[in-house]
VOGU-3710 file (C-alpha; in Angstrom, 3 decimals, decimal comma):
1> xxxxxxxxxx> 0,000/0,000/0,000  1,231/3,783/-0,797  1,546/6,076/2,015  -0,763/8,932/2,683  1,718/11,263/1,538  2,348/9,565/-1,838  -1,403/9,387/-2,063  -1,700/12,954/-1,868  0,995/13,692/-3,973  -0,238/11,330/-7,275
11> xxxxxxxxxx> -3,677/12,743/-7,205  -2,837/16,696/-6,254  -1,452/16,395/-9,781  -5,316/15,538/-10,973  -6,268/18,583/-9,949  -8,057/21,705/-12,299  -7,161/24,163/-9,016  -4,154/22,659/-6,543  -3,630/25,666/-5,074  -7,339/25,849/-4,357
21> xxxxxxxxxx> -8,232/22,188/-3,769  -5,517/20,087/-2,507  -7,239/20,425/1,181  -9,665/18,351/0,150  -7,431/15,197/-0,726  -5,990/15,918/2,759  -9,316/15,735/4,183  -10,006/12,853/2,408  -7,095/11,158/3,909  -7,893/12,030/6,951
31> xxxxxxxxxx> -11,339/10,572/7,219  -9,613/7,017/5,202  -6,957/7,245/7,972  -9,047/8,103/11,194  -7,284/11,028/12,150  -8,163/13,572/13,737  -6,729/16,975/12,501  -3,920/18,241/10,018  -1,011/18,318/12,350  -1,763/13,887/12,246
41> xxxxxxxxxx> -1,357/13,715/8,430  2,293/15,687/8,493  2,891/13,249/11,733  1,749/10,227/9,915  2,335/11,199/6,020  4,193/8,004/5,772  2,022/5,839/7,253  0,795/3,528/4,570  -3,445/3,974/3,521  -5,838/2,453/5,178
51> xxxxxxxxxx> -8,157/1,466/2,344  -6,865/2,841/-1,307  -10,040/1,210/-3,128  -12,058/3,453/-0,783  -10,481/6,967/-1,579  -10,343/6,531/-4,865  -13,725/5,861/-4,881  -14,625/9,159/-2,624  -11,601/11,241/-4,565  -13,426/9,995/-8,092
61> xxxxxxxxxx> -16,722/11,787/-6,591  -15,045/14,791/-5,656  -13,538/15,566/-9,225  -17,280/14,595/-10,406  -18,284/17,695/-8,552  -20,013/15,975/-5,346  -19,140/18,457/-2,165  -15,995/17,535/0,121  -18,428/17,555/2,876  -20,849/14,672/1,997
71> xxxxxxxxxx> -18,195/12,563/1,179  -16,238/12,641/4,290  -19,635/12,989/6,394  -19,460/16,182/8,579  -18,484/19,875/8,463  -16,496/22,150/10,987  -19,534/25,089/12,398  -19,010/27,666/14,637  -15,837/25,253/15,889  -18,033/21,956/16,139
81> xxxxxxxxxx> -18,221/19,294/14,228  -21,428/18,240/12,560  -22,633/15,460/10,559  -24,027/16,360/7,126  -25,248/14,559/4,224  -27,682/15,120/1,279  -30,853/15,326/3,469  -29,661/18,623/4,531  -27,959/21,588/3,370  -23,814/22,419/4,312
91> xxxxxxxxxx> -23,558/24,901/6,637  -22,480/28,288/5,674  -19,809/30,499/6,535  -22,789/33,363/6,407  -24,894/31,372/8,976  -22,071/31,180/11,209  -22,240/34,943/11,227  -25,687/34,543/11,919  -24,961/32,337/14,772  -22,372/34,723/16,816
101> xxxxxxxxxx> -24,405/37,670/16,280  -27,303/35,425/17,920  -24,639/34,558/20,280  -24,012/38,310/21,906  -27,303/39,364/21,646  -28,790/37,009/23,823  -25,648/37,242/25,819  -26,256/40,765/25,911  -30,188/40,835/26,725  -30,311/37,767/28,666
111> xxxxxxxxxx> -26,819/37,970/30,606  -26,764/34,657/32,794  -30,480/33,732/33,088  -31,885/30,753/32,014  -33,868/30,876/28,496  -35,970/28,478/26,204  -34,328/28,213/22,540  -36,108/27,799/19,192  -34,067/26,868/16,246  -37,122/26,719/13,697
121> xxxxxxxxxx> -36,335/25,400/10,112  -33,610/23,730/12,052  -31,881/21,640/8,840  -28,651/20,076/10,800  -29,326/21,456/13,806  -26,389/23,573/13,769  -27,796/27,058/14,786  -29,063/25,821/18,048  -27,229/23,243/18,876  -23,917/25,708/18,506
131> xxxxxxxxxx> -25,491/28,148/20,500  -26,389/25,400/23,265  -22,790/24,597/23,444  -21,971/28,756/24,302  -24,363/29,847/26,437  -24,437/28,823/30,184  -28,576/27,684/30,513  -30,291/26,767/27,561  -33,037/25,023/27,404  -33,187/24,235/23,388
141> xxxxxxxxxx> -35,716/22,784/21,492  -35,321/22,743/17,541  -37,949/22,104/14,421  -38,179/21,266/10,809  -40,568/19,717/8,468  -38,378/17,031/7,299  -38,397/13,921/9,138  -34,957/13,575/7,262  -33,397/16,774/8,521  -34,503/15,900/12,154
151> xxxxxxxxxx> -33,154/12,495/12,358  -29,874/14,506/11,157  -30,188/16,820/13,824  -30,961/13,865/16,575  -27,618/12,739/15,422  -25,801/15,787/15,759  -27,265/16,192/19,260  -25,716/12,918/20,432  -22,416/13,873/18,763  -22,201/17,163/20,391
161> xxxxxxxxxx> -23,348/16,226/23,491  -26,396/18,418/23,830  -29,744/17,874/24,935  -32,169/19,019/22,753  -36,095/18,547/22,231  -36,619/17,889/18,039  -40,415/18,575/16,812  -41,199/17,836/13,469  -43,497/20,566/11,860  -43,699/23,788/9,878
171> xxxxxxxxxx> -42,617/27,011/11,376  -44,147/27,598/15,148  -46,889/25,274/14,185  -45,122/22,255/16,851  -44,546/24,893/19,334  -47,941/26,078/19,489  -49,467/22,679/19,107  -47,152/21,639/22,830  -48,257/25,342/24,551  -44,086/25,639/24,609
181> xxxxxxxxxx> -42,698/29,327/25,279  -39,382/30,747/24,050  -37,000/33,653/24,819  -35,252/33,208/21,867  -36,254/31,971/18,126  -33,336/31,685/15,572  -34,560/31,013/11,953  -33,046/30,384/8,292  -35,564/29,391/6,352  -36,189/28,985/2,135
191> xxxxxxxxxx> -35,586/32,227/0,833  -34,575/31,990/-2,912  -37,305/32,038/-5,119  -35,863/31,470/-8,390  -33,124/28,358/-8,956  -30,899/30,511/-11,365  -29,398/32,064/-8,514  -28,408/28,480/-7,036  -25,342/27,613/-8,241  -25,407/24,325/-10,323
201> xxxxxxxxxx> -23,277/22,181/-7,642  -25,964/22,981/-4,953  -28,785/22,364/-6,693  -26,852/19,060/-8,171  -26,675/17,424/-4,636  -28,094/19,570/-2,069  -31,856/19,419/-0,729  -34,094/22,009/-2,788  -36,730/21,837/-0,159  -34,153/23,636/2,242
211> xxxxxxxxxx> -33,563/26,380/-0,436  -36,255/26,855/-2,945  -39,551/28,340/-1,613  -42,811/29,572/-3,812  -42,955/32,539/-1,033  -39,599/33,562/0,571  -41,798/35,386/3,488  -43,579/32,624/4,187  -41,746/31,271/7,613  -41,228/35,021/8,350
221> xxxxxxxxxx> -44,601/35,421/8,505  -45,646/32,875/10,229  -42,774/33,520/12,890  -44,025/37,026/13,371  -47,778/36,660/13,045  -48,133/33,748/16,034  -45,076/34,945/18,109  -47,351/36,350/20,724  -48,827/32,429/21,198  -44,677/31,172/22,253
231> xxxxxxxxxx> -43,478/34,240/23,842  -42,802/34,899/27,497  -42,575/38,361/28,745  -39,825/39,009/26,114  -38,818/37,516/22,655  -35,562/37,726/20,700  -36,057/36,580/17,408  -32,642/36,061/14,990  -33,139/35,354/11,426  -31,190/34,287/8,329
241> xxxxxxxxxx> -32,676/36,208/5,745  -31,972/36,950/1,972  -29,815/39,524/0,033  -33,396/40,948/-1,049  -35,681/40,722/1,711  -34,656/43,978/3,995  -37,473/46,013/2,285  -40,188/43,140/2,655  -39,744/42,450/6,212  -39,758/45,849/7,327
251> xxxxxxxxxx> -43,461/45,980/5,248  -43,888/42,930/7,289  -43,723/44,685/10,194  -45,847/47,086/9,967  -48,391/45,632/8,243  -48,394/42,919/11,348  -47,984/46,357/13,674  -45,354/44,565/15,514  -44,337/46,777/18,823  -40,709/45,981/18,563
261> xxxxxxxxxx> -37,236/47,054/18,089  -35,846/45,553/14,810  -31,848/45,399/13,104  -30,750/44,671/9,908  -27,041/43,411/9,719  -24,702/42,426/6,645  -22,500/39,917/6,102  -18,892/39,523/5,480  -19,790/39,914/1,425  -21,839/43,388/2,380
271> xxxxxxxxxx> -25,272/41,606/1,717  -28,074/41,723/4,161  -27,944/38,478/6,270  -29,300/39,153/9,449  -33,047/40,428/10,644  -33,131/40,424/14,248  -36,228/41,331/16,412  -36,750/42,226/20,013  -40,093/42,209/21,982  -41,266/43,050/24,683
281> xx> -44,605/42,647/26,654  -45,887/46,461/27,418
//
């Protein structure tokens, strides 16, 4: 059997981008080698493979276009691992903004007390589940309408070590239906309306049902129109929302009259990611 290095460097040559993509045979390595980080390849580079059949087989789907993610199983978010596969979408770096923002506002509002977590539309489970892991009491519960996406999140429960409450259901719909009460709701629904702005590798092998929507306020809507039927004295809502949607939700709003203090932040690429609303009881 070749070692891992000589593995890696026969097939960086195969490469359209090496610069760009030669991670990926590392990772690839890695996951054929059970090992746990990058500093163990370089350690144990001439080690021989554990299973050559096997990456070629994964290294073949990578060149085909298939993400690095799904083949080796899981994805670094927010500085946990999570497993991922085609029942639910990869994790962005966006949403990871979405998720420290989350982070010191209810840090912020909430300081130390205990609070009940929604992560609605919860795909992975990585929104809440991160959070879980930050904040000191957390009580998190977590929703989606695919039975697929929730037995992915029970997984990534277990693997992170959280406790967690999944509810299969759309929007606040399982929430309401249990009489359960929040302090916080964190949200990234379907937003993109039309496919063209997909790009073809995503809509290749990633769920559509976790991207595509008919109405891209629909969740938003429901979120805000029954919040008063989950919320305690006070609500912090956090969404994920499209480059596009500032100007709708803030219609939303008011045509909802929705006593509340609202903030729109961008993203690392200057788009709008982030809708965040606070209310309180008067």
């Amino acid at each position: 059997m070749p070692t891992l290095f000589e593995v890696y460097k026969n097939n960086k040559n195969k490469l359209e981008n090496p610069n760009k993509d030669e991670i990926n045979i590392r990772l690839l390595l890695l996951k054929n080698n059970n090992l746990e980080s990058m500093s163990d390849f370089y350690l144990k580079r001439n080690e021989e493979i554990n299973d050559l059949d096997k990456f070629n087989v994964d290294f073949a789907r990578f060149l085909a276009g298939e993400p690095i993610d799904y083949i080796i199983g899981e994805t670094l978010f927010f500085g946990h691992k999570f497993n991922v596969d085609n029942r639910v979408l990869i994790p962005r770096q966006e949403s990871e903004e979405v998720a420290l923002y989350a982070l010191r506002k209810i840090e912020s509002i909430f300081q130390d007390k205990p609070i009940d977590l929604f992560d609605v539309c919860c795909g992975s489970g990585c929104l809440g589940i991160s959070l879980a892991k930050h904040l000191k009491n957390v009580n998190l519960f977590l929703s989606d309408i695919s039975q697929d996406a929730i037995d992915v999140t029970v997984d990534n429960l277990s693997k992170n070590n959280v406790t967690g409450y999944v509810l299969k259901g759309n929007a606040l719909e399982p929430f309401i239906k249990y009489n359960l009460k929040a302090d916080v709701i964190i949200a990234n629904p379907p937003y993109i309306l039309n496919k063209e702005e997909i790009d073809e590798s995503v809509l290749k092998y990633e769920p559509h049902n976790a991207l595509l929507t008919t109405d891209n306020l629909d969740v938003y809507r429901d979120i805000l129109k029954n919040y008063e039927k989950v919320m305690k004295d006070k609500l912090l809502i956090v969404f994920e929302i499209g480059y596009d949607l500032k100007e709708k939700l803030i219609n939303l709003l008011y045509e909802l009259n929705i006593p509340c203090t609202y903030t729109f932040r961008k993203d690392i690429n200057n788009k709008d990611r982030i809708f965040s609303v606070l209310i309180e009881r008067r």
